[in-house]
BAKOLSE-707618 format. One record per atom (N, C-alpha, C): residue number from 0; residue in one letter; atom name; x, y, z. Coordinates in Angstrom, 1 decimal. Layout:
<recs>
(NUM,"A","CA",(X,Y,Z)) ...
</recs>
This chain:
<recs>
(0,"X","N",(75.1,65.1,14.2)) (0,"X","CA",(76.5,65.5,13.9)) (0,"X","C",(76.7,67.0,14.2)) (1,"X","N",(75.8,68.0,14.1)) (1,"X","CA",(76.1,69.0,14.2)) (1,"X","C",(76.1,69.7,15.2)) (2,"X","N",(75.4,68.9,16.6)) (2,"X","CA",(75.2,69.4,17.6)) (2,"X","C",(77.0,68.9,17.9)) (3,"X","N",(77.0,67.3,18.0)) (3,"X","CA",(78.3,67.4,18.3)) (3,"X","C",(79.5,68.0,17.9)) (4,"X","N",(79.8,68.6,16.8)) (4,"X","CA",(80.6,69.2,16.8)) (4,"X","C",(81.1,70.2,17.0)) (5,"X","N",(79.6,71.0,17.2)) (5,"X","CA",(79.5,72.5,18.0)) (5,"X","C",(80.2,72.2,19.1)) (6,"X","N",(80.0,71.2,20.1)) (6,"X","CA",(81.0,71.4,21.5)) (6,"X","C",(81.9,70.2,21.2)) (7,"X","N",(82.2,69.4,20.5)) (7,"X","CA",(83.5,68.7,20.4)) (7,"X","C",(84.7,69.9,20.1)) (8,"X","N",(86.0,69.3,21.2)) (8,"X","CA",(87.1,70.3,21.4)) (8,"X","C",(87.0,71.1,20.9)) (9,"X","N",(85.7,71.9,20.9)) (9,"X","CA",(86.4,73.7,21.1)) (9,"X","C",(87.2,74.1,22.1)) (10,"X","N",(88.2,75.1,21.6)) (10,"X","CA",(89.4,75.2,22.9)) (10,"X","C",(88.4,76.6,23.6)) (11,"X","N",(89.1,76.6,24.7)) (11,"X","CA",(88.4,77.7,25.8)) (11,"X","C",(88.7,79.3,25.1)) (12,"X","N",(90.3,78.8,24.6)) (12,"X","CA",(90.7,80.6,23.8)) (12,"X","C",(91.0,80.1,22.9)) (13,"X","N",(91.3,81.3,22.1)) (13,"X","CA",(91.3,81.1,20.3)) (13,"X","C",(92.5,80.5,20.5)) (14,"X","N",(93.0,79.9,19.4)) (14,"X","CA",(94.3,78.9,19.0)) (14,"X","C",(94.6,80.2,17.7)) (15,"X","N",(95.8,79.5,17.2)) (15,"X","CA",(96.6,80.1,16.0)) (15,"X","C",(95.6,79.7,15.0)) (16,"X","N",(95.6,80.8,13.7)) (16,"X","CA",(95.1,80.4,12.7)) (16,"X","C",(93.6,81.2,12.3)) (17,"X","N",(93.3,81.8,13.9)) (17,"X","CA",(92.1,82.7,13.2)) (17,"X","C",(90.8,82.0,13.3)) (18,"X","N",(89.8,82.4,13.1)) (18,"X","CA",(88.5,81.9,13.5)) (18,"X","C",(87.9,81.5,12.3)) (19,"X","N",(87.2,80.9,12.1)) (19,"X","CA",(86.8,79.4,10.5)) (19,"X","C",(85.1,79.8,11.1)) (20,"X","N",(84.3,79.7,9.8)) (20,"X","CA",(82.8,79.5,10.1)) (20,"X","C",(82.7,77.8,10.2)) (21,"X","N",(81.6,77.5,10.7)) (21,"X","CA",(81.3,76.0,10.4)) (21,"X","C",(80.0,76.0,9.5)) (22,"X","N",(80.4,75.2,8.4)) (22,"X","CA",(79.4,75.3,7.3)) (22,"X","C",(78.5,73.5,7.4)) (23,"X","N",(77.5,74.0,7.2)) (23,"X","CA",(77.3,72.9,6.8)) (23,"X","C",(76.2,72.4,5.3)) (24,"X","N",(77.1,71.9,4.7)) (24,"X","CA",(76.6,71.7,3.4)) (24,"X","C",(75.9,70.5,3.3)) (25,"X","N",(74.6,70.1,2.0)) (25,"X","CA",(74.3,69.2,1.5)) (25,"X","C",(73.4,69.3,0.3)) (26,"X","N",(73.2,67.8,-0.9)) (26,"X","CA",(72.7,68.1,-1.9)) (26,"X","C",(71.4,68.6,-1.7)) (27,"X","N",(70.7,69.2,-2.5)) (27,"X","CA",(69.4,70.3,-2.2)) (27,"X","C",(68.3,68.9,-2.4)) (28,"X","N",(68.4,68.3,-3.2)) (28,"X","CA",(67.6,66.7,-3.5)) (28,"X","C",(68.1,65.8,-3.0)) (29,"X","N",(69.2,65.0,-2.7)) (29,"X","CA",(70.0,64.1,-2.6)) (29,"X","C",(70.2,64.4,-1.1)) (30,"X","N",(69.4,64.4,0.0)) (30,"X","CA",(69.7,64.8,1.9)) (30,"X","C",(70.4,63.6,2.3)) (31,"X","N",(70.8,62.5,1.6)) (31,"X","CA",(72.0,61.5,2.0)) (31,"X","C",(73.2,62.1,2.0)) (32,"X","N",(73.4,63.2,1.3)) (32,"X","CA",(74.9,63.4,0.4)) (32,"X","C",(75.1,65.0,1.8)) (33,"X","N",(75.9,64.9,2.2)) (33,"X","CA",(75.8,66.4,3.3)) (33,"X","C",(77.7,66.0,3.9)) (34,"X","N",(78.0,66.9,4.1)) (34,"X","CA",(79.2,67.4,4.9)) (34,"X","C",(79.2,68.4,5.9)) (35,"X","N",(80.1,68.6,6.6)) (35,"X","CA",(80.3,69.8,7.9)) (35,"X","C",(81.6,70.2,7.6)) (36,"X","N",(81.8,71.5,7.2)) (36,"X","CA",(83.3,72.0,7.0)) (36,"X","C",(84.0,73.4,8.3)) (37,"X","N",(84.7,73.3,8.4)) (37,"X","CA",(84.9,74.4,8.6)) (37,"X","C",(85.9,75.3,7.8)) (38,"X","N",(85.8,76.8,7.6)) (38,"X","CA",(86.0,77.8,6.5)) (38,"X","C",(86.7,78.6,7.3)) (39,"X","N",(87.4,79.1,6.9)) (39,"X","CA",(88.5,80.4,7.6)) (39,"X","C",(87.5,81.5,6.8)) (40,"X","N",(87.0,82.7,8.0)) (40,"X","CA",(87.1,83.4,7.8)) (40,"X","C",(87.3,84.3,6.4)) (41,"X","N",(88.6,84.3,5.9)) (41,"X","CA",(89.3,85.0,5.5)) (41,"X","C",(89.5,84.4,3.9)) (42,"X","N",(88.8,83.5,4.0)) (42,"X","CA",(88.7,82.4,2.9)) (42,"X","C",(87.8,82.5,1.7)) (43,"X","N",(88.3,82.4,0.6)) (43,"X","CA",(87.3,83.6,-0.5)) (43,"X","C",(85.8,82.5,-0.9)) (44,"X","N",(85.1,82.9,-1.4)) (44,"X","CA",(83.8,82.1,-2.1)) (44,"X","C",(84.7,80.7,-3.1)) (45,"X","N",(86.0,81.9,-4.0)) (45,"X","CA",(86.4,80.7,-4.7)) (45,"X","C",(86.8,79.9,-4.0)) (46,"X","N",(87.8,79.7,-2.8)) (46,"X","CA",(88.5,78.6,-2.3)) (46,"X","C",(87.4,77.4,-1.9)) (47,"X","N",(86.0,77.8,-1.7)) (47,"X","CA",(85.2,77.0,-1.3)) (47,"X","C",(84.5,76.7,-2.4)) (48,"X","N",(84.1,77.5,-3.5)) (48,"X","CA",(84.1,76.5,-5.1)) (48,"X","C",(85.5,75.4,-5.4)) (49,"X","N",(86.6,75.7,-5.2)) (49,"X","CA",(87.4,74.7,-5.6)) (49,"X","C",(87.5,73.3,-4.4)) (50,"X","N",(86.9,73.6,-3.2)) (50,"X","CA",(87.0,72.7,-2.3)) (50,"X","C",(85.3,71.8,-2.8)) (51,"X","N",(85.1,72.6,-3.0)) (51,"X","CA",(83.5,71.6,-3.5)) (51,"X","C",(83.9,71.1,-5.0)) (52,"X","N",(84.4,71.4,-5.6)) (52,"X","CA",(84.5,70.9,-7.3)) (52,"X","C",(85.6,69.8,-6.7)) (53,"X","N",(86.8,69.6,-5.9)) (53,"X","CA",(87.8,68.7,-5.5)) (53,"X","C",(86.9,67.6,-5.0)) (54,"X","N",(86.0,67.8,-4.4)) (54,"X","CA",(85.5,66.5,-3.2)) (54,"X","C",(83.8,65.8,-3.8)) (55,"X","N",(83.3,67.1,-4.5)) (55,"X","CA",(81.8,66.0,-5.1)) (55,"X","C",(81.6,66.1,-6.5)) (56,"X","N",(82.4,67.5,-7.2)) (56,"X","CA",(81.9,67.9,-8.2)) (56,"X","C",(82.1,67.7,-9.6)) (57,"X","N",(83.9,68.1,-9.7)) (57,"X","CA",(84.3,68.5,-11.0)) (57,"X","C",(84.5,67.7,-11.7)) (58,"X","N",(83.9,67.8,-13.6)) (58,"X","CA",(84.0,66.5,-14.2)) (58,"X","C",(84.4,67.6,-15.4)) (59,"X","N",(83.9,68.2,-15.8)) (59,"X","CA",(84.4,68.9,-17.1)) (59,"X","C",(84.6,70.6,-17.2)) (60,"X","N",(84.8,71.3,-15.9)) (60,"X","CA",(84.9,72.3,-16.5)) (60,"X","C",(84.0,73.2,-16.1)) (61,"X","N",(83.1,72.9,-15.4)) (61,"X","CA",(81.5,73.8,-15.8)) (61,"X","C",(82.0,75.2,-15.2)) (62,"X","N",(80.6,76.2,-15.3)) (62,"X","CA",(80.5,77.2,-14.5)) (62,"X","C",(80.1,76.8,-13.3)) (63,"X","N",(79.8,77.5,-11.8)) (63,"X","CA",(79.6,77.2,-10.6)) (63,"X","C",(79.2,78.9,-10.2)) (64,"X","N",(78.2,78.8,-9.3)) (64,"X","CA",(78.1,80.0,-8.1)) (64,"X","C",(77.4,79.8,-7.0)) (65,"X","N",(77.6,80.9,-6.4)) (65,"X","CA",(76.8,81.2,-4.9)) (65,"X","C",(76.1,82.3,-5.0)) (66,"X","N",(74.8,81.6,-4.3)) (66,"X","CA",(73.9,82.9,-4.2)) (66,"X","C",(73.5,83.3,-2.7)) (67,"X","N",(73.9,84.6,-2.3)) (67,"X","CA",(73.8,84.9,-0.9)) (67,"X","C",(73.3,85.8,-0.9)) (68,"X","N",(72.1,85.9,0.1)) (68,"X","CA",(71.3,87.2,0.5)) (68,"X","C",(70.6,87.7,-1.5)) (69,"X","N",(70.3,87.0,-2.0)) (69,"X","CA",(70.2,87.6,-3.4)) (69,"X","C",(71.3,88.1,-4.4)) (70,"X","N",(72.3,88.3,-4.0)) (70,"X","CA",(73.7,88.6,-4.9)) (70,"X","C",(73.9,86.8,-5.6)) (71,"X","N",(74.5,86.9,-6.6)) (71,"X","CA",(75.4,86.1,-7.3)) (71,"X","C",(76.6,86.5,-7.8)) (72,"X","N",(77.3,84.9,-7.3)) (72,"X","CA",(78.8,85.6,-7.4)) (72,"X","C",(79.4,83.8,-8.1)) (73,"X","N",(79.4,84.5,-9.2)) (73,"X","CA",(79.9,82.9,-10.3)) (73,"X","C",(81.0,82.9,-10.2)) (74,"X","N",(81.9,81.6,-11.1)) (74,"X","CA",(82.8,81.9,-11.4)) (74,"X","C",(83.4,82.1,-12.3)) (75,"X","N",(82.5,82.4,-13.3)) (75,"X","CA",(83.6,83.3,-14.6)) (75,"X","C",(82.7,84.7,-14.6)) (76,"X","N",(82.7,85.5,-13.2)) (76,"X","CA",(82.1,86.8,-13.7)) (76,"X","C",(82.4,87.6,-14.8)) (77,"X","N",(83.2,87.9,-15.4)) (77,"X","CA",(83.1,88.3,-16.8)) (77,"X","C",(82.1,87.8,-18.1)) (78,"X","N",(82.0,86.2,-17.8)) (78,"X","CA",(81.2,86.4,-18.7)) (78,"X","C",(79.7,86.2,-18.5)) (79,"X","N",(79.7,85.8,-17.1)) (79,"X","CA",(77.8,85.9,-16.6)) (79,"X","C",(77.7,87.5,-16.5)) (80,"X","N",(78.3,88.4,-16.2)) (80,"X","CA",(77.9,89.7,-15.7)) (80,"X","C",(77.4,90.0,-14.2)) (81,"X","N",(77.9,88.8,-13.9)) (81,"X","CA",(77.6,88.8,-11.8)) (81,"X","C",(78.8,89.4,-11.3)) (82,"X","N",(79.0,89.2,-10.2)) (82,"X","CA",(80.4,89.3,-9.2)) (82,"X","C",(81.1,88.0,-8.6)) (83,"X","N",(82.0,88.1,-9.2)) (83,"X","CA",(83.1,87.1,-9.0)) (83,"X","C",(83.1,86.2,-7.6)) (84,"X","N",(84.0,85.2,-7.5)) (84,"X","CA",(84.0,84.7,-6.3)) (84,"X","C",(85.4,85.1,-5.1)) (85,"X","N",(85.8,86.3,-5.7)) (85,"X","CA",(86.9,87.0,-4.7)) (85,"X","C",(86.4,87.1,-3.4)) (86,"X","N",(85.1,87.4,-2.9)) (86,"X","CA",(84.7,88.0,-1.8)) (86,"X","C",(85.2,87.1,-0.6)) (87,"X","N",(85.7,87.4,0.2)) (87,"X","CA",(86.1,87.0,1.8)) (87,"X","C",(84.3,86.5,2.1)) (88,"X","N",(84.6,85.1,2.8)) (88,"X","CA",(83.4,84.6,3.7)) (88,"X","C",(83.3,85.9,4.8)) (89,"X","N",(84.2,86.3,5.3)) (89,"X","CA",(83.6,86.7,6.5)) (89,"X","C",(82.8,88.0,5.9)) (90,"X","N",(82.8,88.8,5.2)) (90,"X","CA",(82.5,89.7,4.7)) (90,"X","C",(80.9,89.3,3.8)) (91,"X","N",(80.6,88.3,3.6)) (91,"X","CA",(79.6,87.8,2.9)) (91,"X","C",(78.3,87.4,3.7)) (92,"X","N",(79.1,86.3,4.7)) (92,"X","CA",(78.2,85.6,5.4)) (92,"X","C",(78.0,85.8,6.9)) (93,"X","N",(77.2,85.0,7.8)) (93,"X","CA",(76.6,85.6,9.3)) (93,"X","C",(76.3,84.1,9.5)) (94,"X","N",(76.4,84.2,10.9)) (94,"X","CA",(75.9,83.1,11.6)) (94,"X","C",(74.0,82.9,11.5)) (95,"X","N",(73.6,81.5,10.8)) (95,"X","CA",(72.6,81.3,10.8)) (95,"X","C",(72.1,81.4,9.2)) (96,"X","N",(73.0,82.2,8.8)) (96,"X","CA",(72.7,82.2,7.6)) (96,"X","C",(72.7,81.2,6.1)) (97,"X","N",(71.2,80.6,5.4)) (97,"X","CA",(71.0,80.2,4.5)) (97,"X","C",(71.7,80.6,3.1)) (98,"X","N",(71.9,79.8,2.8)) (98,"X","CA",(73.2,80.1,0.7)) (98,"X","C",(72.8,78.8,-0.2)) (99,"X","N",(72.9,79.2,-1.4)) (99,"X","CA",(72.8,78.1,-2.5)) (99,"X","C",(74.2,78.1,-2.7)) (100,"X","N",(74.8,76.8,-3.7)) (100,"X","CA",(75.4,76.7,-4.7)) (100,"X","C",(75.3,76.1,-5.9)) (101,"X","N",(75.4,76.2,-6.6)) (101,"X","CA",(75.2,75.7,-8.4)) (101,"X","C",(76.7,75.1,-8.8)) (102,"X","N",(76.5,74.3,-9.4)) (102,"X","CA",(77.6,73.3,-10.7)) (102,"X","C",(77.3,73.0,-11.3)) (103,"X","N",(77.5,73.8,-12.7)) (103,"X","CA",(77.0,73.2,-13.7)) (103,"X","C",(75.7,73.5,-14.4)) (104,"X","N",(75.4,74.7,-14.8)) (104,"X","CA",(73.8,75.5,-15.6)) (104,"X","C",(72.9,74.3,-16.4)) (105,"X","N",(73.5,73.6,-17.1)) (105,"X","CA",(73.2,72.2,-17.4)) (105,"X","C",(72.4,71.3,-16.8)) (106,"X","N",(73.3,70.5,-16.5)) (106,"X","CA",(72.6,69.0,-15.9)) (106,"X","C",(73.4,69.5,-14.1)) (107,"X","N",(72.5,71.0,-13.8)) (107,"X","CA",(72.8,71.1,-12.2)) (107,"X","C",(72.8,70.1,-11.2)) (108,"X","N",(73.9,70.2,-10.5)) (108,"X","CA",(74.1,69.8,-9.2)) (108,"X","C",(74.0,70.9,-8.0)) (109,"X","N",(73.0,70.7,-7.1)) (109,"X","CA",(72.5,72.1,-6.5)) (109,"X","C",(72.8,71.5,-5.1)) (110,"X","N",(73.1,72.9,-4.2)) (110,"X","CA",(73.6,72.4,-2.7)) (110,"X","C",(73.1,73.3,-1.9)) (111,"X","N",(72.6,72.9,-0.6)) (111,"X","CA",(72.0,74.2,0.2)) (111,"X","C",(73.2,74.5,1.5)) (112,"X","N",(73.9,75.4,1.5)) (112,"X","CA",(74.3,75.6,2.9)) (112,"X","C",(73.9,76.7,3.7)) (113,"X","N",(74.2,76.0,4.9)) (113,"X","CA",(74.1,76.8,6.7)) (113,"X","C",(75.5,77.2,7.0)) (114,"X","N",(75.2,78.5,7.7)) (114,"X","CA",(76.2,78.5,8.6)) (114,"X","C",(76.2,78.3,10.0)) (115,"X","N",(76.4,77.6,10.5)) (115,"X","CA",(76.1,76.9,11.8)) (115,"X","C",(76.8,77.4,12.9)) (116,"X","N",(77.7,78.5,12.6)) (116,"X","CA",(78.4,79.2,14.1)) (116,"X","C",(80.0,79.6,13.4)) (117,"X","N",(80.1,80.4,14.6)) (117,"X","CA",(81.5,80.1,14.1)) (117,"X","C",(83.0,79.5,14.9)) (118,"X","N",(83.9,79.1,15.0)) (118,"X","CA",(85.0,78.4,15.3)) (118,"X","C",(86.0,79.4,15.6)) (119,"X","N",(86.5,79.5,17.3)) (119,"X","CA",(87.7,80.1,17.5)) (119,"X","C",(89.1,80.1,16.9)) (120,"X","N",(89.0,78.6,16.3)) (120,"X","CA",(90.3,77.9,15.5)) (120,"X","C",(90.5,77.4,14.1)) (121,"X","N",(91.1,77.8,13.6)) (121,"X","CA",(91.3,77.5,12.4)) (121,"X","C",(92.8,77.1,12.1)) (122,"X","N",(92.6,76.2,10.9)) (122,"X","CA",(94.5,75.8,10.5)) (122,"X","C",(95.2,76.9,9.5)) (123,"X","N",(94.3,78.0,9.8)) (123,"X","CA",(95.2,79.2,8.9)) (123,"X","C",(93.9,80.0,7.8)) (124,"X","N",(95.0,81.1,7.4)) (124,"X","CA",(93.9,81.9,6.4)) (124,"X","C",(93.6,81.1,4.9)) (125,"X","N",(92.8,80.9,4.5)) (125,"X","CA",(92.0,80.1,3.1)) (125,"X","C",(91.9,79.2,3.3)) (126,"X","N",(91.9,78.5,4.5)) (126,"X","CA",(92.1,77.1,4.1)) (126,"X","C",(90.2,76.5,4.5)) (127,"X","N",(90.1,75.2,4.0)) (127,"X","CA",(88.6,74.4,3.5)) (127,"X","C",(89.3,73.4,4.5)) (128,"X","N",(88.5,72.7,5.8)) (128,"X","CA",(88.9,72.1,6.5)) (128,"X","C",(87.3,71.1,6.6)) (129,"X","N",(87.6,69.8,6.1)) (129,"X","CA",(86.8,68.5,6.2)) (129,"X","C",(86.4,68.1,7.5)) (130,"X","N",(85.2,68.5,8.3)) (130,"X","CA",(85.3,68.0,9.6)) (130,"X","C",(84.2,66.7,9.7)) (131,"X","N",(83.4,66.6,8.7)) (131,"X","CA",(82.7,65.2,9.1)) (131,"X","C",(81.9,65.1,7.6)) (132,"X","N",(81.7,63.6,7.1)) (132,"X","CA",(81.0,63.8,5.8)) (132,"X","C",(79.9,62.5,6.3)) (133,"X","N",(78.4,62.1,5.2)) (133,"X","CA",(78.1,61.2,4.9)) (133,"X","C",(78.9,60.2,4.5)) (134,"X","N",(78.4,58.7,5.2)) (134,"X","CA",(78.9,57.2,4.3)) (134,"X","C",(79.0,57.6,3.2)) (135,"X","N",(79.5,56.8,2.8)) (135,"X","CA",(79.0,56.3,1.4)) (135,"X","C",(76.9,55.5,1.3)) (136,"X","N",(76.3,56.3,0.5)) (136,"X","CA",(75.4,55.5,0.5)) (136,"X","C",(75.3,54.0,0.6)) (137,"X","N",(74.9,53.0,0.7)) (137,"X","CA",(75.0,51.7,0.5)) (137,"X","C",(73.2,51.3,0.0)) (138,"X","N",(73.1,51.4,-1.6)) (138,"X","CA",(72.0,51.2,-2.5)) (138,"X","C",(72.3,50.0,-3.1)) (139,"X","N",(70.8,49.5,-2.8)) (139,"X","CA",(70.7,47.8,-3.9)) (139,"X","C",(70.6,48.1,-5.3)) (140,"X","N",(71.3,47.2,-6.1)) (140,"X","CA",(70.8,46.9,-7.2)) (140,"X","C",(69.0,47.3,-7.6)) (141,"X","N",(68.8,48.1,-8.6)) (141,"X","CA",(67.3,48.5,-8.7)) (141,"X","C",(66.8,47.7,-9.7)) (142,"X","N",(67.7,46.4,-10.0)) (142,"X","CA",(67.2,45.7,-11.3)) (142,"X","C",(67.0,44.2,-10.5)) (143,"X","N",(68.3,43.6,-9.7)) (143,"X","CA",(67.8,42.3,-8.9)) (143,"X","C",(67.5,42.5,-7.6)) (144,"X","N",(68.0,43.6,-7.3)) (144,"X","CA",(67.5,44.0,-5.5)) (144,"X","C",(68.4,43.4,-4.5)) (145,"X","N",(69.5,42.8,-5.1)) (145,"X","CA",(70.1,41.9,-4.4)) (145,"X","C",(71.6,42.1,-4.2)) (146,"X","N",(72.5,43.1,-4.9)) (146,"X","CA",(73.7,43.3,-4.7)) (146,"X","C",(73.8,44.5,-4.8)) (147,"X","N",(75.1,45.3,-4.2)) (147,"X","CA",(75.0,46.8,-4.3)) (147,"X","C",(75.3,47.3,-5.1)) (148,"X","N",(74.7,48.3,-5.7)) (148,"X","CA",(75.0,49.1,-7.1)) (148,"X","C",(76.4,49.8,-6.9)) (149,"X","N",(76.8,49.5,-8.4)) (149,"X","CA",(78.0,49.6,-8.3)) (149,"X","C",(78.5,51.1,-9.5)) (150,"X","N",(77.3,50.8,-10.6)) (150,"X","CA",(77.2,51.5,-11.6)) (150,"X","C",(75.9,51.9,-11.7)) (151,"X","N",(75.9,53.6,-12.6)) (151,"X","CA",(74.4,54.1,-12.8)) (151,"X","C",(74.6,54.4,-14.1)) (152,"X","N",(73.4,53.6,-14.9)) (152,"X","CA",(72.9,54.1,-15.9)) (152,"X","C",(72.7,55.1,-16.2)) (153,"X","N",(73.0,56.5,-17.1)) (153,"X","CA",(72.7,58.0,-17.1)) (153,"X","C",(71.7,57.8,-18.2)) (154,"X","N",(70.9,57.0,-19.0)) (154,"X","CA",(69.8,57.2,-19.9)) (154,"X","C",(68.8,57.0,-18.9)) (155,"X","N",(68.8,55.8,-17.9)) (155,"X","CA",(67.8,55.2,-16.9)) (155,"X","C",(67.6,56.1,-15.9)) (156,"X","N",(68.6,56.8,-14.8)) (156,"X","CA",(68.8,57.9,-13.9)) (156,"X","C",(67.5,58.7,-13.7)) (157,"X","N",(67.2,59.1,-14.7)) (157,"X","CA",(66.1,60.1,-14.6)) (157,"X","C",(64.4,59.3,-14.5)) (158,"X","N",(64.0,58.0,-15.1)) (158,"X","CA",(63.1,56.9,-14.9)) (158,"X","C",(63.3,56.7,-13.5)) (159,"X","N",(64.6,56.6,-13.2)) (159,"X","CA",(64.6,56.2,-11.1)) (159,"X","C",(64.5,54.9,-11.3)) (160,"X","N",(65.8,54.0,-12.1)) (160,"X","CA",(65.9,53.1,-12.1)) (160,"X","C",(67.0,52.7,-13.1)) (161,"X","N",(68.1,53.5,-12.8)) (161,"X","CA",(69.7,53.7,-13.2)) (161,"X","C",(71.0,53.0,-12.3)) (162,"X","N",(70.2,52.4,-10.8)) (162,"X","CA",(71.4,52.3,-10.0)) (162,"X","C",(71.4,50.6,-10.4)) (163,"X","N",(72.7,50.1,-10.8)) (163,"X","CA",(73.1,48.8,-11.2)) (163,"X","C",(74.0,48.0,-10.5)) (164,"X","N",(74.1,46.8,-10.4)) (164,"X","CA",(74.9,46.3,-9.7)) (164,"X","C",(76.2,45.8,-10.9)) (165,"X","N",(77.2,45.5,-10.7)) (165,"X","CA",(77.8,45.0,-11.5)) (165,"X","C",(77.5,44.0,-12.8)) (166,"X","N",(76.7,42.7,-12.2)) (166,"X","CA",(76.7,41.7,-13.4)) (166,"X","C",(74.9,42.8,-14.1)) (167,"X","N",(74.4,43.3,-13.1)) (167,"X","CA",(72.9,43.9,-14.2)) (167,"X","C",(73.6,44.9,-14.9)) (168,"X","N",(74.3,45.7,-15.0)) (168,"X","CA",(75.0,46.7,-15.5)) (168,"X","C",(75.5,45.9,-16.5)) (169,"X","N",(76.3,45.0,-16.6)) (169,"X","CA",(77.1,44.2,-18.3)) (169,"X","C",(75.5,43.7,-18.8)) (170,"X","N",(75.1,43.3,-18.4)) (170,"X","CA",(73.9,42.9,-18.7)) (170,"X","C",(73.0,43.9,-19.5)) (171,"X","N",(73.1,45.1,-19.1)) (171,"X","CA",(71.6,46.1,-19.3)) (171,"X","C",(71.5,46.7,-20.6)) (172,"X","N",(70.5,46.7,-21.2)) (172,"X","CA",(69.9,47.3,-22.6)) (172,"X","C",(70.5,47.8,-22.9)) (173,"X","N",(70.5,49.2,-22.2)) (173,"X","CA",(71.3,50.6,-22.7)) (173,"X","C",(72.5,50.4,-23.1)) (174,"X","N",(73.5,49.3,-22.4)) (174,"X","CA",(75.4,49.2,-22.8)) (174,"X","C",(76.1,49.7,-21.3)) (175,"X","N",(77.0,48.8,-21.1)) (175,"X","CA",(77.8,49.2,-20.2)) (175,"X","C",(78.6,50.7,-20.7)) (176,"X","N",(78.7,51.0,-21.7)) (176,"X","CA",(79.0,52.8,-21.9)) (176,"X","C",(78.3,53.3,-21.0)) (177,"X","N",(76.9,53.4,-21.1)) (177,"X","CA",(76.2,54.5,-20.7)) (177,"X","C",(76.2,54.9,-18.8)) (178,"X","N",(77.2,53.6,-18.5)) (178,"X","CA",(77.2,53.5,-17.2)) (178,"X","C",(78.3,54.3,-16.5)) (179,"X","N",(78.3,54.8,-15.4)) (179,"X","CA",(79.4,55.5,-15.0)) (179,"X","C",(79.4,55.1,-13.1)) (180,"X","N",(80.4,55.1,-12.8)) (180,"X","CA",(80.8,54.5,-11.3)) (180,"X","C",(79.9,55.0,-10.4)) (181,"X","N",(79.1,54.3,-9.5)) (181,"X","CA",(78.1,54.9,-8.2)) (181,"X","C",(79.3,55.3,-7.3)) (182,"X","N",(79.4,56.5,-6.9)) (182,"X","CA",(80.6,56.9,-6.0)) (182,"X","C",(79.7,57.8,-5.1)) (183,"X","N",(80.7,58.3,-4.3)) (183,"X","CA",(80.4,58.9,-3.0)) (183,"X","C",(79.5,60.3,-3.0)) (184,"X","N",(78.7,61.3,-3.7)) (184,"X","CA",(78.3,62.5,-4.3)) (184,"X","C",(77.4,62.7,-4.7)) (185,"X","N",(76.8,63.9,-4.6)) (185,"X","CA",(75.4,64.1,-5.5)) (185,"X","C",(75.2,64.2,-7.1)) (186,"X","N",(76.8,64.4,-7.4)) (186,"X","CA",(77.1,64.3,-8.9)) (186,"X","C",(76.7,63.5,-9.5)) (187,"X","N",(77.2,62.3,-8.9)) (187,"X","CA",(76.8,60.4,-9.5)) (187,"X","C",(75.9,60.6,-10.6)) (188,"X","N",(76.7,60.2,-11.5)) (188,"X","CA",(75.3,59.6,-12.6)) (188,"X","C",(75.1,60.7,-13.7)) (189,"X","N",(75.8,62.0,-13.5)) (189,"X","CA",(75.6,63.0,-14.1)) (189,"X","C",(76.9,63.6,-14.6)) (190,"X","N",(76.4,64.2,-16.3)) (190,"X","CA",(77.5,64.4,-16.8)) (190,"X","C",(78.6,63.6,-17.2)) (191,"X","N",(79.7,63.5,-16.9)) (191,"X","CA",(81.0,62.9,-16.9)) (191,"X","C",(81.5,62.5,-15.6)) (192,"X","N",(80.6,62.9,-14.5)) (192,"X","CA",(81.5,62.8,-13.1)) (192,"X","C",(81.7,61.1,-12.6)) (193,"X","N",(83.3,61.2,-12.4)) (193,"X","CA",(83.5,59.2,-11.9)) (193,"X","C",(84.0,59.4,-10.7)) (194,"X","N",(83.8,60.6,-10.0)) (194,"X","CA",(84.6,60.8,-8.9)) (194,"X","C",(85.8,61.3,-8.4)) 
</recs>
């Protein structure tokens, strides 16, 4: 995917809108869960925390940061004592360059991104542009092996044997409470997140 989209319609000259990096993100444990975005330039750290808490993350609220080149830049700098997430990508980051992200100091959700090049075109300044994601996983049932999990146990999750199908999920020890929707993310299963 990433080869292709390096030369999928790139225009010959820049178009309106300014030049976008191409990121490409995925869970740091979870290598099923990955996307390809492209980022304006001009587009702060936060706009790409709020584009990541919209599409895998947000369930309650957490803290979140980026760590680049050894700086951190959270999002409530005031009260970690880091540097905020105001900073412009272009001003931060370089082509080729390796970044973490964090969600959540807690029960982390951790992400590794690349920057994979950059893009003559963009749909404008701030904007987080979706250019290709992972399926949806498609996982069996870990209890009959036989229907797709539909729900994950969050007491079982961490044993590595949380993902449930519908009727094993009403069925299972722990309580259909403790279950929460198998969705599309590396979040799944954690915390509060249903997607």
């Amino acid at each position: 995917m990433t080869n292709h989209l390096k030369s999928c319609g790139l225009p010959a000259t820049r178009q309106p809108g300014g030049k976008s990096f191409h990121l490409f993100v995925e869970a740091r444990y979870d290598k099923f869960y990955w996307m390809h975005l492209a980022v304006s330039t001009e587009a702060s750290l936060e706009r790409v925390d709020a584009f990541l808490r919209d599409i895998w993350l947000e369930c309650c609220g957490h803290l979140s940061g980026f760590t680049i080149d050894g700086a951190s830049y959270v999002s409530d700098a005031l009260e970690m004592g880091d540097k905020g997430m105001a900073a412009k990508l272009g001003r931060v980051l370089r082509t080729g360059m390796r970044f973490r992200y964090e969600y959540d100091y807690g029960s982390t959700t951790e992400l590794s991104l690349k920057v994979v090049g950059i893009r003559d075109r963009g749909k404008g300044k701030a904007t987080v542009e979706l250019l290709a994601r992972n399926d949806d996983p498609a996982l069996a049932c870990q209890r009959c092996g036989i229907h797709p999990a539909t729900q994950i146990c969050t007491d079982c999750l961490d044993k590595g044997n949380g993902w449930l199908c519908e009727s094993c999920a009403e069925a299972h020890e722990c309580g259909l409470e403790m279950c929460l929707p198998a969705v599309n993310s590396p979040r799944a299963g954690v915390c509060g997140y249903t997607g």
